[in-house]
N, C-alpha and C positions, 0 to 999 in steps of 0.2 A: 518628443525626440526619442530616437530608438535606441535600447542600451548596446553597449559595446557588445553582448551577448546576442545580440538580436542584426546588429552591423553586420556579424562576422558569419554567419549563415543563415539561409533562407528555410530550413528547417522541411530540404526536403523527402526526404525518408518518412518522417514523422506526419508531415503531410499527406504522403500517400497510403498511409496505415490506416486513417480513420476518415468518414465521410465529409466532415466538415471541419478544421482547426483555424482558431482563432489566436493569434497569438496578442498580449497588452504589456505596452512597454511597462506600466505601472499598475496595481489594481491594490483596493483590499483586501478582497478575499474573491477567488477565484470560484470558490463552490458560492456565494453569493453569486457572484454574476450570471452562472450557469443555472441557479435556481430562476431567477427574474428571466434569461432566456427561455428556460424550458415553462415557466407557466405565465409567460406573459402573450402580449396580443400577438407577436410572431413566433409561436411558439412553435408552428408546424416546420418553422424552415430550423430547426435543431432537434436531427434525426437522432436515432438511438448513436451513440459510437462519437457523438462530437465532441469534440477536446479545445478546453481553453487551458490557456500557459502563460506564466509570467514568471521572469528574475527577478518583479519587486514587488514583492507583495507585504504590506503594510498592515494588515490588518488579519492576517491569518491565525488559525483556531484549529485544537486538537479537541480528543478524545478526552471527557468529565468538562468541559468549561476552558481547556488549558489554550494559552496567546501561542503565537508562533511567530517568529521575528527572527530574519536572517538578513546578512549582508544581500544589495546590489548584484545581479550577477554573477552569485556563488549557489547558487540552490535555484530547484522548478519547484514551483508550486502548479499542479497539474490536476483539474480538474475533466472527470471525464461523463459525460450525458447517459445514462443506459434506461432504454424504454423496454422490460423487457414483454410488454404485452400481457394478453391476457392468461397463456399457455404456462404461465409461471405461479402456480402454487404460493397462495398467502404466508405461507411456513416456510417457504424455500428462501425467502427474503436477507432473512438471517446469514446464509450463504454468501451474500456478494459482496462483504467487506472481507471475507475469507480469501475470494476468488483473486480479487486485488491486492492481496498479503500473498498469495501464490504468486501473482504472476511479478510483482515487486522481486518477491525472492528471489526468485527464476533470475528475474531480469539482475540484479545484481550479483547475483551469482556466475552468471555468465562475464559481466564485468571484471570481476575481480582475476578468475582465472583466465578470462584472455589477457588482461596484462601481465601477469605470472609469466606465461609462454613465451608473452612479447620479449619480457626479460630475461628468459632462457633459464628459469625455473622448471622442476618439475612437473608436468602435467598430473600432476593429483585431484585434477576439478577443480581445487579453490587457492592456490598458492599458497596451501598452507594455514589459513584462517578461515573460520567457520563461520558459514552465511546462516542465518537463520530466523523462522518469523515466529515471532512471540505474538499467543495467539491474543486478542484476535485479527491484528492489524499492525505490526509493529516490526520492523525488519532490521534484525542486531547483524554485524558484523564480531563477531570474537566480543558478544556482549555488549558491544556499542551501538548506539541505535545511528542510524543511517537514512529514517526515512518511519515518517508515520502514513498515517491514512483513516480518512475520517469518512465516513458514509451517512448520506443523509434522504430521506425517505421527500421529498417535497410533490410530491402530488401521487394520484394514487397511478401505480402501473409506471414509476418516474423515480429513478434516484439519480442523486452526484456524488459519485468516489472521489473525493479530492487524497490526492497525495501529495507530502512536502518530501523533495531528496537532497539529499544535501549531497550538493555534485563535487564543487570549488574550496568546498570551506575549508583554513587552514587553522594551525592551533591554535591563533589570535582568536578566530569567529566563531566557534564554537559556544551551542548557548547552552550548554550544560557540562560538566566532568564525564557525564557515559554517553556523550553523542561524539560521532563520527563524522566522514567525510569518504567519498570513493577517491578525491584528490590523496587524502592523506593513507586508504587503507592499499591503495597499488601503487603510489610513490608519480602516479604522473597525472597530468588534468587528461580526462575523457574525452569523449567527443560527443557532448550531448544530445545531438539530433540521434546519433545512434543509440546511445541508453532508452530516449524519450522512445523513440519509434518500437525498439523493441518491448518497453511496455505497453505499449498501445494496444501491436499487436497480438502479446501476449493473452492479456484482459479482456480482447474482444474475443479471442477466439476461444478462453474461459467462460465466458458467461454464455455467448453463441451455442456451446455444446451443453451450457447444463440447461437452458434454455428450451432448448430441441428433446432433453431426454426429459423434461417436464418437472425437474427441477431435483431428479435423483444425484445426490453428487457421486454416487458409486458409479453409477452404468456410465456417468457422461467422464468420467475418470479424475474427478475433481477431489474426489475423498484421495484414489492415492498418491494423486502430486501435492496433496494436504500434507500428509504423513511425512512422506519425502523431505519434505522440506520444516516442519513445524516443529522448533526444538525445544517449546514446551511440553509435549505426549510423553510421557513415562518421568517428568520432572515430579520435584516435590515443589510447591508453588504456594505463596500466600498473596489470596485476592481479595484484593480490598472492597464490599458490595457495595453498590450504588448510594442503598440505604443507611448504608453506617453498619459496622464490622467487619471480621471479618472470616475469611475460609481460609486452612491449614489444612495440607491434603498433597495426597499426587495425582497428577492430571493422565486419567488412563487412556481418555476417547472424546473424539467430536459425536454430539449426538446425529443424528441425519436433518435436524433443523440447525446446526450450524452449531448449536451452544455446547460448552465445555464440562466434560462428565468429572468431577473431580472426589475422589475419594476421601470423605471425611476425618482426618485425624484420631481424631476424638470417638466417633462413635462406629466407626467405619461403611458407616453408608455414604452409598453414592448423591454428591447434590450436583444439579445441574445447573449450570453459571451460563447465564444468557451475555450480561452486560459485568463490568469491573475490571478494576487494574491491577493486574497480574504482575507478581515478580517471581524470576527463579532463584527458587533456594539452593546455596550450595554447601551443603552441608550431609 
């Protein structure tokens, strides 16, 4: 049976942004189901750019191990297919959970301030509260998070950017003290074909162009819509490494394989943080 989220539009914007979307009334995990498409015996008929979506997903998972559990109908869990062939550089890989945190950014940044205007607030870009992605995948609102994103490598020349957004959620559903909602951060529910669609398009036309320039993110212009938007560069930051411990440091630059150049505390060299959980220090 189909959710009252899925009753209520046919999701076509979103639809005509990517070559192929699946939408599932229910699923566990979306970047599963999109791994088993993409390497299974029909694999050919799920082209680069194909998008699966669900408002119930049961079984979803972030970034180190972490669950991800939200109401019915209040969040997308969006998973999206990217082949980027062979023209993509083994090292640029790194890149495309970035690309996805841009174009999230992007994409809710635009949200927040078109309902600002709606409201007949000042047009300042953001109505006032600051969008921004904590790198390397992670999209705060005024330090709230709003939306993770998980990237997963499953076959070679073949990943799934899965992203959770939490569209709906209101104080009750919230599954943490520092997460958000776009319901609760512009004061009115969205119109999620149009969020989803404009991430779609966002993300394809991000990876499309770093893609084409062979996997530079300067020349394809991905480094400075990075900058733009990424409000950990010039933070002081403590990241927790994979391996156990951890780095105290401020974060001065993305290296050109994606990883984070962070300036040692302690000894003042620079170490390069490929994978770990970043917070901003405010202090």
């Amino acid at each position: 049976m189909a959710t009252d989220l899925e009753a209520r539009m046919e999701w076509v914007r979103s639809r005509a942004a990517v070559p192929r979307f699946e939408w599932l009334d229910t699923t566990g995990s979306t970047n599963d189901v999109a791994r088993e498409a993409a390497t299974g015996a029909d694999a050919a008929a799920w082209p680069h750019g194909a998008a699966i979506v669900t408002d119930d997903q049961t079984q979803g998972r972030g970034r180190l191990g972490r669950t991800w559990l939200a109401p019915t109908g209040k969040t997308l869990a969006i998973s999206v297919l990217l082949r980027p062939g062979a023209d993509l550089p083994a090292d640029a890989y790194g890149w495309i959970p970035l690309l996805a945190g841009v174009a999230m950014t992007e994409t809710v940044h635009a949200a927040v301030a078109a309902a600002s205007v709606d409201r007949g607030g000042e047009d300042d870009g953001t109505g006032g509260v600051e969008v921004e992605l904590k790198w390397p995948n992670d999209v705060l609102v005024s330090g709230y998070k709003v939306c993770g994103i998980l990237s997963e490598l499953v076959a070679e020349g073949t990943v799934v950017v899965g992203a959770g957004l939490n569209v709906a959620l209101d104080e009750h559903d919230l599954p943490t003290l520092t997460s958000t909602s776009l319901l609760l951060v512009t004061g009115r529910r969205p119109d999620p074909d149009a969020v989803l669609a404009d991430y779609l398009t966002r993300l394809l036309d991000l990876v499309d162009r770093f893609v084409a320039a062979g996997g530079d993110a300067v020349a394809s212009g991905a480094a400075g819509r990075l900058v733009a938007v990424c409000g950990t560069l010039g933070r002081d930051v403590r990241v927790e490494l994979p391996g156990g411990g951890e780095l105290l440091g401020a974060a001065e630059a993305v290296a050109p394989d994606g990883r984070l150049m962070v300036r040692d505390r302690e000894d003042g060299e620079i170490r390069a943080v490929a994978a770990g959980d970043v917070t901003h220090l405010r202090y």
